[in-house]
C-alpha positions in Angstrom: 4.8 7.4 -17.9 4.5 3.4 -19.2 2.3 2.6 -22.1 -1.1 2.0 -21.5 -1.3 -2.0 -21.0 -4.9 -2.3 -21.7 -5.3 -5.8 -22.4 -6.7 -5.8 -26.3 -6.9 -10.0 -26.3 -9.0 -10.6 -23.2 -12.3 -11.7 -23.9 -15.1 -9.3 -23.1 -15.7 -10.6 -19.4 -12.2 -10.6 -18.1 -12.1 -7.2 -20.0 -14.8 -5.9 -17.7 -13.2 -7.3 -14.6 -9.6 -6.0 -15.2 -12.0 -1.5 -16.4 -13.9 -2.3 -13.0 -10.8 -2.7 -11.4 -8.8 -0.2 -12.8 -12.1 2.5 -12.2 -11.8 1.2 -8.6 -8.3 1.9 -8.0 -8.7 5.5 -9.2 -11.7 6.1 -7.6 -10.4 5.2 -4.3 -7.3 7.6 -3.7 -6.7 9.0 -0.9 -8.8 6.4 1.5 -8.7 2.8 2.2 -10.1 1.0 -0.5 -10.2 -2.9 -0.4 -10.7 -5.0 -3.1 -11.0 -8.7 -3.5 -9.7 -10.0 -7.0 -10.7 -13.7 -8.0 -8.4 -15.4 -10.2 -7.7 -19.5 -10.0 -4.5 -19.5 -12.0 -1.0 -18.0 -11.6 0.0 -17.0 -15.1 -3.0 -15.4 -15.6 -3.2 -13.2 -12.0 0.5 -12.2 -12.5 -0.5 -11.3 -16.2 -3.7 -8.6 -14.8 -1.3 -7.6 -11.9 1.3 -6.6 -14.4 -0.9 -4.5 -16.6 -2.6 -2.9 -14.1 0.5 -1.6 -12.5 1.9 -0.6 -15.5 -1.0 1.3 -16.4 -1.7 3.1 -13.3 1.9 4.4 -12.7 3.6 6.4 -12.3 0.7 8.5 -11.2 -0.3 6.0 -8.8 2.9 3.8 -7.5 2.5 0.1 -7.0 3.3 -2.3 -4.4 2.9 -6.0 -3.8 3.7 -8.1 -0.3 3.2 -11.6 -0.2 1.3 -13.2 3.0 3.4 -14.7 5.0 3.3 -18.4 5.9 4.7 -18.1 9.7 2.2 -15.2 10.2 -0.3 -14.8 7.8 -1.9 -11.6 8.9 -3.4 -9.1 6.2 -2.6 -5.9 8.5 1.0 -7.1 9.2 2.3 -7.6 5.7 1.2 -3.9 4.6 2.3 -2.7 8.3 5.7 -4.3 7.1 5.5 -2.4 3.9 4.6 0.9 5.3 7.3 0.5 7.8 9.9 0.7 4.8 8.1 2.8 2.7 8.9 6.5 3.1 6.3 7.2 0.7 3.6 5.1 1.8 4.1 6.7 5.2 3.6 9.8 3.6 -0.1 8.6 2.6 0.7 9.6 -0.9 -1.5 7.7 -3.9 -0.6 4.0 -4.0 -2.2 0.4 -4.9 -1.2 -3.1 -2.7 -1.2 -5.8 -4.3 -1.8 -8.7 -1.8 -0.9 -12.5 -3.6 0.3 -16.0 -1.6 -3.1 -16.6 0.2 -4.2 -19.5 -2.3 -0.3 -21.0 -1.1 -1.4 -21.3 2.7 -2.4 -24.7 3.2 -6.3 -25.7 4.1 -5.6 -28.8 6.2 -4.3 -29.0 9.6 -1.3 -30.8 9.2 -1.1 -32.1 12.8 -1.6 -28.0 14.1 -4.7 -26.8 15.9 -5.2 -24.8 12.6 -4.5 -24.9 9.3 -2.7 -21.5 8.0 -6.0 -20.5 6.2 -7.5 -20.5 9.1 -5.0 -18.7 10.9 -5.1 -16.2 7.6 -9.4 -16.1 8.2 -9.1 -15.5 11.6 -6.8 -12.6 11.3 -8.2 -10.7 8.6 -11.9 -10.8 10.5 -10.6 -8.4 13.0 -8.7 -6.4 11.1 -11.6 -3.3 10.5 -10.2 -0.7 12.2 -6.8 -1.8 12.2 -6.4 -1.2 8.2 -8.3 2.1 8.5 -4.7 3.9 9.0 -4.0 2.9 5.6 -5.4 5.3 3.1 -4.6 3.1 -0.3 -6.1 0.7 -2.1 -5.7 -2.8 -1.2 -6.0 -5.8 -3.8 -6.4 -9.0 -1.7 -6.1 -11.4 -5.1 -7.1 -14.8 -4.1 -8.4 -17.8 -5.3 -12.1 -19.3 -5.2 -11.8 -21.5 -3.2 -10.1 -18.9 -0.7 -13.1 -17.3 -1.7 -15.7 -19.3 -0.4 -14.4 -19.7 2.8 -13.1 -16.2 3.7 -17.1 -15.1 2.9 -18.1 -18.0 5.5 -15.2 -17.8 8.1 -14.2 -13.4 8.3 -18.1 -12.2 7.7 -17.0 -9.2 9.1 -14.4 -8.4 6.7 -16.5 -9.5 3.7 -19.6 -7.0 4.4 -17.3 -3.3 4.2 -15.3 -5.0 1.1 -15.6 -2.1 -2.0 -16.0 -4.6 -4.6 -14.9 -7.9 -5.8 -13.6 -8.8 -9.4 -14.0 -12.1 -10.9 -10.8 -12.7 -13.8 -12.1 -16.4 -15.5 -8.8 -18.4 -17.7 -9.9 -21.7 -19.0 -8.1 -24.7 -17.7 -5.8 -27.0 -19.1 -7.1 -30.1 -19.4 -4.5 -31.4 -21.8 -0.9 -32.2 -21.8 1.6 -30.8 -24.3 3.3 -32.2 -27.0 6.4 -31.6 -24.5 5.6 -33.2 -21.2 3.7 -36.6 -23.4 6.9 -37.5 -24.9 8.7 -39.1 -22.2 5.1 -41.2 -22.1 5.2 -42.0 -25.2 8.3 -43.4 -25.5 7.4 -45.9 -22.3 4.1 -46.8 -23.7 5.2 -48.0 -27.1 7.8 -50.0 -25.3 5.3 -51.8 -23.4 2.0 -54.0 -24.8 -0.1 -50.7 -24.5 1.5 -48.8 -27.5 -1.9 -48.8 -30.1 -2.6 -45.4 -29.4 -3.1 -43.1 -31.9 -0.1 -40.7 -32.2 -2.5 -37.4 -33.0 -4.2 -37.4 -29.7 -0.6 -36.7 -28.2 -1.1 -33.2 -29.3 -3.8 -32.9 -26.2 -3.9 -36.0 -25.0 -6.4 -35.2 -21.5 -4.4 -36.1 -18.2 -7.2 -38.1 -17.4 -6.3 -40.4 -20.2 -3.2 -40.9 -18.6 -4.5 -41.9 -16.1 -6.3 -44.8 -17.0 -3.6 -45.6 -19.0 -1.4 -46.5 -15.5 -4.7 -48.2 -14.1 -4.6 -50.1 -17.2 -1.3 -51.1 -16.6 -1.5 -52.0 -13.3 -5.0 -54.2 -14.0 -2.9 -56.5 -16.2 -3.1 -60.1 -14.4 0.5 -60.7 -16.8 2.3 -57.8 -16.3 5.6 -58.2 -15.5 7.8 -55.5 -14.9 6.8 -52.8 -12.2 9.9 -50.9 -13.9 7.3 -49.4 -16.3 5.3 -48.7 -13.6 7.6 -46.4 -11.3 8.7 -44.2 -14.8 4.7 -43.7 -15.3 4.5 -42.9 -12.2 7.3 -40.2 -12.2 6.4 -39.0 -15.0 2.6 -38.3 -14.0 4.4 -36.8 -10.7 6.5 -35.2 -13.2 3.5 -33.3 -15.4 1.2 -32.2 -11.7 3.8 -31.0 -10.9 4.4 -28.4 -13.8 1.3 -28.0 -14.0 1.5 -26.8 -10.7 4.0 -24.7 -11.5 2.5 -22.6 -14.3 -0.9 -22.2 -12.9 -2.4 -24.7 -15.5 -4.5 -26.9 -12.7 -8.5 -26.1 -12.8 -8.2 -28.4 -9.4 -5.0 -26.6 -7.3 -5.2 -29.1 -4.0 -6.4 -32.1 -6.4 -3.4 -32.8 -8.9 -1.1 -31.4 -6.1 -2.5 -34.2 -4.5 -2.1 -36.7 -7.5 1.1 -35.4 -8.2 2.2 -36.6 -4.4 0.3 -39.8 -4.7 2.3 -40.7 -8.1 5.7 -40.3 -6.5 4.1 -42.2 -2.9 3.2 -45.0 -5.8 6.8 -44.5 -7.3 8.4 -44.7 -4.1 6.6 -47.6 -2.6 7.6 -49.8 -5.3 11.3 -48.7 -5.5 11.6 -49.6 -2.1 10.1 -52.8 -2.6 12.1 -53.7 -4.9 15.5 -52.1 -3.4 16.3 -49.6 -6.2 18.4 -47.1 -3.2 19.9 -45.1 -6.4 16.1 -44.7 -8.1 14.7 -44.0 -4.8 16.5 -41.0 -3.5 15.5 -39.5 -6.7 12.1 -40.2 -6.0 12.4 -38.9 -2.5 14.5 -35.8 -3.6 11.3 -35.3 -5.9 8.5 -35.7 -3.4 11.0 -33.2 -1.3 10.5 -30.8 -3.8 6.8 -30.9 -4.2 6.4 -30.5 -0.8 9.0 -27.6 -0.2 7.7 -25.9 -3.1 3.7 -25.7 -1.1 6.0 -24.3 1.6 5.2 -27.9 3.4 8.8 -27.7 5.2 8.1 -30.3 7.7 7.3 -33.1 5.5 10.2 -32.0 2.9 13.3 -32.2 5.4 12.9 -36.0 6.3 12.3 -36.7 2.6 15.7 -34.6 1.7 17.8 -35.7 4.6 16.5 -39.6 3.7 17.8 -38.7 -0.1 21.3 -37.3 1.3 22.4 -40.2 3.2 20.9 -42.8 0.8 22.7 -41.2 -2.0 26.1 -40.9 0.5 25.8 -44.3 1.3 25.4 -45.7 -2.5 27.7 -43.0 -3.8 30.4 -42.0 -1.8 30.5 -38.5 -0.2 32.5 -37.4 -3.2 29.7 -37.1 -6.0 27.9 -34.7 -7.7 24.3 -36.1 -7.0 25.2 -35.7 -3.4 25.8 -32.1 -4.1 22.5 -31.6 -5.2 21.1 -32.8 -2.0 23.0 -30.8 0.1 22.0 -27.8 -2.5 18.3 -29.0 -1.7 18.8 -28.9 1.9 20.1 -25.5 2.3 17.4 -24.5 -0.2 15.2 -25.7 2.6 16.5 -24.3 5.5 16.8 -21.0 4.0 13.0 -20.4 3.0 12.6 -21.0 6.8 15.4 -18.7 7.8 17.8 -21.3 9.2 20.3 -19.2 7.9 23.2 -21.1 9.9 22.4 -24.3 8.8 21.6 -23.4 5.2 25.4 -21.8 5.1 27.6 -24.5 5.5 25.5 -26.8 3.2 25.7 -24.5 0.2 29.7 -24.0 0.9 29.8 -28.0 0.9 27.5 -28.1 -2.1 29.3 -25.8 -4.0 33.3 -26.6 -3.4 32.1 -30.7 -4.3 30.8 -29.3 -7.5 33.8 -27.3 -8.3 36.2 -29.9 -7.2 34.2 -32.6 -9.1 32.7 -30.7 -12.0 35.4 -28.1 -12.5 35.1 -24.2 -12.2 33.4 -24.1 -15.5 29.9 -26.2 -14.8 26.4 -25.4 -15.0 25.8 -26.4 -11.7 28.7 -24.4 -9.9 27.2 -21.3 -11.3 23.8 -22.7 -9.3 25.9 -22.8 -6.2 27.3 -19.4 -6.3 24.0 -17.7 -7.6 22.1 -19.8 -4.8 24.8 -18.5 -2.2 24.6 -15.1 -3.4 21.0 -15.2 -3.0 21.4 -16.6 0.9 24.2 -13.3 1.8 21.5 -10.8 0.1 18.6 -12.1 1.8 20.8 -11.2 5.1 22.0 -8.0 3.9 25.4 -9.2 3.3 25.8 -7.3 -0.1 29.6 -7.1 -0.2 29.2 -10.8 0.2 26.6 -11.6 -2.3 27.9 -9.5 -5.1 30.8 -10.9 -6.0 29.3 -14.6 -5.9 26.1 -13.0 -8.5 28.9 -11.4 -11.2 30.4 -15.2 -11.3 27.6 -16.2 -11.5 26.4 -14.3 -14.2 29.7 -14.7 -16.3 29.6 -18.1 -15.8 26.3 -18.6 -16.9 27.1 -16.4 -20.4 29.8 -18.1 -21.0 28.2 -21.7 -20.7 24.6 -20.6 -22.0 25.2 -17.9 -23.5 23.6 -14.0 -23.6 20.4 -15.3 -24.0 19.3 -18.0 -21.7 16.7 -17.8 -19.2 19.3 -18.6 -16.5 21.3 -15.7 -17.2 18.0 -13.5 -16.9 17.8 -14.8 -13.7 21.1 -13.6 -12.4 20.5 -10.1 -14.2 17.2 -10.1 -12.2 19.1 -10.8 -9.1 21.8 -8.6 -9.3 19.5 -5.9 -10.1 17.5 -6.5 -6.8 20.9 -6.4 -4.7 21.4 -3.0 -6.4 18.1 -1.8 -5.6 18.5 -2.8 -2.0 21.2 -0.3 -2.1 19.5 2.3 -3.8 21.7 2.8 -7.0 18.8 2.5 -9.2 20.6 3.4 -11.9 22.9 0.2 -12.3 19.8 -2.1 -11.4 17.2 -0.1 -14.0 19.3 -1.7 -17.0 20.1 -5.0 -15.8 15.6 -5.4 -15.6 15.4 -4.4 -19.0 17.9 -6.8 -20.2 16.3 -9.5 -18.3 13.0 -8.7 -19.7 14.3 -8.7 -23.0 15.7 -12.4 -22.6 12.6 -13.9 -21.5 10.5 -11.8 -24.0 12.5 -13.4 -26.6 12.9 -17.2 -25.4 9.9 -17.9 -23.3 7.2 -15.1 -24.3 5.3 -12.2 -22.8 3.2 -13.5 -20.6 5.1 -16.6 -18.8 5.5 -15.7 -15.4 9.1 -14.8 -15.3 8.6 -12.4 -17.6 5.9 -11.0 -16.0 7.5 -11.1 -12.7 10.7 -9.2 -14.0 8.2 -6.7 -15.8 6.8 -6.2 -12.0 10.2 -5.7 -10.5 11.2 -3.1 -13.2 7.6 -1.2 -11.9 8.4 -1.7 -8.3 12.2 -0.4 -9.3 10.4 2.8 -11.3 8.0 3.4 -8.1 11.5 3.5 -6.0 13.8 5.3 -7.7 11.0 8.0 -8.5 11.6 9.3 -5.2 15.5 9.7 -5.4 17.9 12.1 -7.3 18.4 9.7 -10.3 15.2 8.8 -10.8 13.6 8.6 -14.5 11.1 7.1 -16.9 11.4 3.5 -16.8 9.1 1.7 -19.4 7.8 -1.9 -19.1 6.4 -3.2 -22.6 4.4 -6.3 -22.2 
């Protein structure tokens, strides 16, 4: 059985949330037992979700489904489950976790409604359609989900068994790491009598009225200054993003867009093609990472021919692209269009780069990823061990990168149920990002999950045994 994760450095509150939850679980067995966790930031939720499945199993196995943007329906993405589950169809103990509401978009976007809604209108006639699962359900979302799935699926909110509140105070500062790049355009401008030991937490406001600064100077000359402040604002929203460090989600995902828009604007005005499709391949990025597909592709495919025009077919930025593309069409399953892109991505780097590069191992590793997702093992495995080799050889044993093949490769073995080659690959990867980026970033907390969800798996086949998952 894992070590009891009880979680001896949360402050007495979240400490009370994260007993009352684990109480809950237990006391639920057997039934259907639906609780509502409330937690605003990423790294924090994945942190509680870890330790709670590490301390419940293996008594109790753990699962977790993410709602789907094309249907986000509550009942369907644990019918899905239960559907491949042998042992959930066997009604035997078990905890859902339910994360990716808090990603489904709140405005319309040009549809009749948005995906929360779609996600509200679902779940309030889902009562007697989740009674045929006896588990417990934990429906983590934010509170601004909150708010509106208590006005907008009444229904579902009254027969709710209770609702736990985790709190993680926001970062309202930027790092030492991400001011740098600021920094160095500041002091090369006329605004550079700042003191240097507010950089250590320099508020992201500030920065912001820096740039309005800026642009408020009657004798300003060069808007070159401008576009790198405003990429490298877009830049920091963006990670922030990223890590779950935003008290605000939707309003410095906004900023973040309006800061490359700003960047964009003026690069086009000005005719800087090469800067622009940067910019544009940025925005792209933003937008495909919200799962905002529609307004990515024209911002991609603008970056792709811009950069073929200025560059020549034959170059390694418009690899990258073509990467990006397929990247796109993938996460919306158009497998057949994603294909041929990574092929073209990845033979241009190779030619152009060389078989040893950083960026072919991308290509095969992103590849690899495409043939798993369609069950094409034999096809993906060979593309993941290059990968992976490559990636040691370049990086090194210990880079974050080659975690992320081990943590592939271990999935595609899990998929074929040799547990026992994928069980060892997890704790390698673990150990890598334990070591370079801490316990509690979220890829090592989402490896530390896989491992569970591996240990909940393999406990039901011949070569099952005690996995351990030490956060």
């Amino acid at each position: 059985m894992m070590r009891n994760l009880k979680s001896d450095h949360l402050d007495q509150q979240n400490q009370d949330a994260y007993d009352d939850l684990i109480v809950s679980i237990e006391a639920g067995i057997g039934r259907l037992n639906l609780l509502i966790a409330v937690c605003d930031y990423q790294d924090f939720r994945q942190e509680i979700i870890s330790r709670y499945q590490g301390e419940l199993q293996p008594d109790i196995h753990c699962y977790h489904v993410t709602i789907a943007r094309n249907e986000p329906s509550l009942k369907a993405a644990i019918q899905q489950l239960v559907a491949r589950e042998e042992y959930l169809q066997q009604h035997q103990p078990a905890v859902i976790t339910v994360t990716g509401v808090e990603k489904l978009y709140f405005l319309k976007l040009d549809e009749s409604q948005s995906e929360q809604e779609k996600f509200f209108g679902y779940l309030q006639w889902t009562r007697e359609a989740l009674r045929e699962f006896p588990f417990a359900i934990v429906l983590w979302v934010t509170h601004q989900v909150l708010g509106n799935l208590i006005k907008k699926a009444p229904d579902f909110w009254s027969w709710r068994n209770g609702v736990l509140h985790f709190v993680c105070k926001p970062k309202n500062v930027v790092s030492v790491q991400d001011i740098q790049p600021i920094m160095n355009i500041i002091n090369n401008g006329e605004l550079s009598n700042l003191d240097d030991s507010k950089y250590a937490g320099l508020p992201i406001t500030d920065l912001e009225k820096l740039v309005e600064q800026l642009q408020q100077q009657g004798d300003y000359k060069d808007p070159k200054l401008l576009i790198s402040l405003y990429l490298q604002l877009g830049n920091i929203y963006e990670r922030r993003l990223d890590q779950g460090e935003a008290p605000d989600y939707q309003q410095e995902q906004n900023s973040a867009i309006r800061y490359y828009r700003k960047a964009i604007d003026l690069q086009t005005g000005l005719n800087l093609e090469t800067d622009l499709a940067t910019s544009l391949n940025n925005l792209g990025y933003i937008y495909y990472s919200q799962g905002r597909y529609d307004q990515a592709e024209p911002l991609y495919l603008q970056a792709l021919e811009l950069r073929k025009r200025l560059l020549g077919d034959n170059h390694p930025h418009v690899a990258t692209s073509l990467n990006n593309l397929a990247l796109l069409y993938s996460s919306q399953g158009r497998y057949d269009q994603a294909e041929p892109l990574y092929l073209q991505a990845l033979e241009l780097r190779k030619r152009l780069l060389g078989d040893n590069h950083p960026d072919v191992a991308t290509s095969l590793n992103n590849l690899g990823y495409l043939y798993y997702y369609q069950g094409r093992y034999d096809q993906a495995k060979p593309l993941y061990l290059q990968a992976l080799e490559l990636r040691k050889r370049l990086l090194g044993d210990n880079h974050p990168y080659v975690a992320t093949n081990l943590n592939n490769l271990a999935g595609l073995y899990e998929s074929q149920g040799r547990y026992d080659q994928g069980e060892p690959l997890l704790h390698r990867a673990l150990e890598i990002y334990q070591q370079v980026l801490g316990d509690n970033h979220p890829n090592t907390l989402t490896v530390c999950e896989n491992l569970a969800q591996l240990q909940a798996r393999a406990s039901n086949s011949p070569e099952a045994k005690n996995f351990k998952c030490i956060v």
